[in-house]
C-alpha positions in Angstrom: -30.4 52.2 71.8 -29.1 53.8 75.2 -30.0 57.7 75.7 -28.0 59.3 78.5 -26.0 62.6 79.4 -23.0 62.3 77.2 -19.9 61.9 79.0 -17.1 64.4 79.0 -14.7 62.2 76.8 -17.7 62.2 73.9 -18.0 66.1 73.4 -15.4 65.9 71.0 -17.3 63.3 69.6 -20.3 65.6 69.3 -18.6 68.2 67.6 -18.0 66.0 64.7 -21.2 64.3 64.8 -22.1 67.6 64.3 -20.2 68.4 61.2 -21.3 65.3 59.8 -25.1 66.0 60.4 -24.6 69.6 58.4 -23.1 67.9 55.3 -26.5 67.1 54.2 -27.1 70.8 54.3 -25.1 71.2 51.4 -27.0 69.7 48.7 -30.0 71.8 49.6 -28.0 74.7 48.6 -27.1 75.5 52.2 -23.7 75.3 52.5 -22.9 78.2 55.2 -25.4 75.6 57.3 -23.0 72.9 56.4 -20.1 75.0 57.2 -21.0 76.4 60.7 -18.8 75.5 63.2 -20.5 72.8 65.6 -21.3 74.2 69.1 -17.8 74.8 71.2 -16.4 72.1 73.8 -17.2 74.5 76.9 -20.5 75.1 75.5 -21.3 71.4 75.7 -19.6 70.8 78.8 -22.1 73.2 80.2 -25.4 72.1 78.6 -23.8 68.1 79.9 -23.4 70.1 83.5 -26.8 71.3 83.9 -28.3 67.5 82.7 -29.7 69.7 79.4 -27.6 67.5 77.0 -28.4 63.8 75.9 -27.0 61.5 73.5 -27.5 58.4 71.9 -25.7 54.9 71.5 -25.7 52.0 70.2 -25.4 49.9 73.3 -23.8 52.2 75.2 -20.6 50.2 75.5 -17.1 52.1 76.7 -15.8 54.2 73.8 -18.8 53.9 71.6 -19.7 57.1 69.8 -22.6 59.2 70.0 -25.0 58.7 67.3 -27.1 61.5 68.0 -27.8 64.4 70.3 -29.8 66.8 71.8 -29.4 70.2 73.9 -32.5 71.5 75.6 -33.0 75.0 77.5 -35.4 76.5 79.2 -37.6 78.9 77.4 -40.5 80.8 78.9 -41.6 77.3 80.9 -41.6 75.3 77.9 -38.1 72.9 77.2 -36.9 74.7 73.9 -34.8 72.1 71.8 -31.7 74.2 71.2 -30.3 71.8 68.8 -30.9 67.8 68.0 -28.7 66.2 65.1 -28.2 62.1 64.3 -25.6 61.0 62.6 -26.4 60.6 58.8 -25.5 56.7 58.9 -27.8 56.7 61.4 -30.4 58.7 60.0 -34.4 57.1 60.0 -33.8 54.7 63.0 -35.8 56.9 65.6 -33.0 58.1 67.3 -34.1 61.6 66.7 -37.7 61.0 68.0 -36.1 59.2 71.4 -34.2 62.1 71.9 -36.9 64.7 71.5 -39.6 62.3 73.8 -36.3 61.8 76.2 -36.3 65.5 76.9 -39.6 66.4 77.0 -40.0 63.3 79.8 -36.8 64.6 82.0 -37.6 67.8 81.3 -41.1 67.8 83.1 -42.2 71.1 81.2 -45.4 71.0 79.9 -44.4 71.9 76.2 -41.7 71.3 73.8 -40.5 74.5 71.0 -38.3 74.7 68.7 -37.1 76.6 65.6 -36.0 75.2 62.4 -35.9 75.0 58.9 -39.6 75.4 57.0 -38.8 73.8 53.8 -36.3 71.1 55.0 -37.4 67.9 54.8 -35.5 66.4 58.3 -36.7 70.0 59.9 -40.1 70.9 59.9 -42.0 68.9 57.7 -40.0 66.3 60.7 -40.7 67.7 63.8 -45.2 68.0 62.1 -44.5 64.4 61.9 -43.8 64.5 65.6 -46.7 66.0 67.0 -44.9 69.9 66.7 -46.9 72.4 64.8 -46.3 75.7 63.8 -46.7 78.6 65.3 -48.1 81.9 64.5 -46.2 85.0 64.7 -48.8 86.6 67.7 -48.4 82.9 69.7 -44.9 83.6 70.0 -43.7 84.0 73.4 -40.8 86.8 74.4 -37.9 84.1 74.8 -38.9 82.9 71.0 -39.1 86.3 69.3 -35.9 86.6 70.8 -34.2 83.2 69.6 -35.9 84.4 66.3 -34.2 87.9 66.8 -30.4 86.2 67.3 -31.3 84.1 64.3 -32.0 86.6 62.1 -28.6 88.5 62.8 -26.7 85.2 62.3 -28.0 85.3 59.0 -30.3 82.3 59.5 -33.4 83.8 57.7 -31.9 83.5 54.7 -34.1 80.2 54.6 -37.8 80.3 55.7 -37.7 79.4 59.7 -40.8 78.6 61.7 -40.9 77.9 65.4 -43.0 75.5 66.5 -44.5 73.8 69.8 -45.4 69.9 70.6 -47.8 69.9 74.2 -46.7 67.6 76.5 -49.5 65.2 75.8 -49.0 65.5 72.2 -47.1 62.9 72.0 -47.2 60.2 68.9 
């Protein structure tokens, strides 16, 4: 598997990746998560500007797709995984857990967070797997009460959400 900053011919190639990774959504009874529209082109082009966006290949080879991805921003000195989705043919392989360890290493921030589904299996029983673990409401830092804000007026807490947090050294 080769992780690098996706090239500007494969955002497309993210969008759909995208869609795909959602599908599995639906069965859960979360369709609207199935159906949101994938992050836009520009918006990907600027995460892939800024060196905040990886994806992963097979072998890397010219006009291979993605299998995988992951956007990262910076969030009250920690690297907050914006989003991180594999390909459901290419679910269980690792590829998540290289991209998550691949931006916690470039990023050079002493902590990891992230928000995500409680009660999904590929979400946060995932990321405990991981070396994340939940946080409490009064260890939530001002950037994450406001991602949890903008995710409650999306609609988002519709599901049980948790934010969580993985140290730097925590890794596994």
């Amino acid at each position: 598997m080769l992780i690098r900053v996706p090239a500007p011919a494969d955002l497309t190639a993210l969008r759909a990746l995208e869609r795909a990774a959602g599908e599995p959504f639906r069965a859960l009874g979360m369709a609207p998560i199935a159906d949101d529209e994938p992050p836009p082109a520009e918006l990907l082009a600027e995460y892939r500007r800024a060196g905040r966006a990886l994806a992963a290949y097979d072998t890397g080879r010219p006009g291979e797709p993605p299998r995988g991805y992951l956007l990262w921003d910076r969030v009250d000195g920690c690297a907050h995984v914006e989003q991180v989705s594999v390909h459901p043919e290419r679910a269980r392989r690792g590829i998540g857990r290289a991209l998550i360890d691949r931006a916690e290493q470039e990023s050079g921030l002493p902590a990891l967070t992230l928000t995500t589904f409680a009660e999904v299996p590929w979400n946060a029983p995932y990321y405990a797997r991981l070396g994340f673990r939940r946080l409490a409401v009064d260890e939530l830092t001002p950037g994450l009460r406001a991602i949890r804000a903008h995710e409650a007026e999306l609609g988002l807490d519709r599901w049980p959400r948790v934010c969580m947090r993985r140290e730097a050294a925590a890794r596994t």
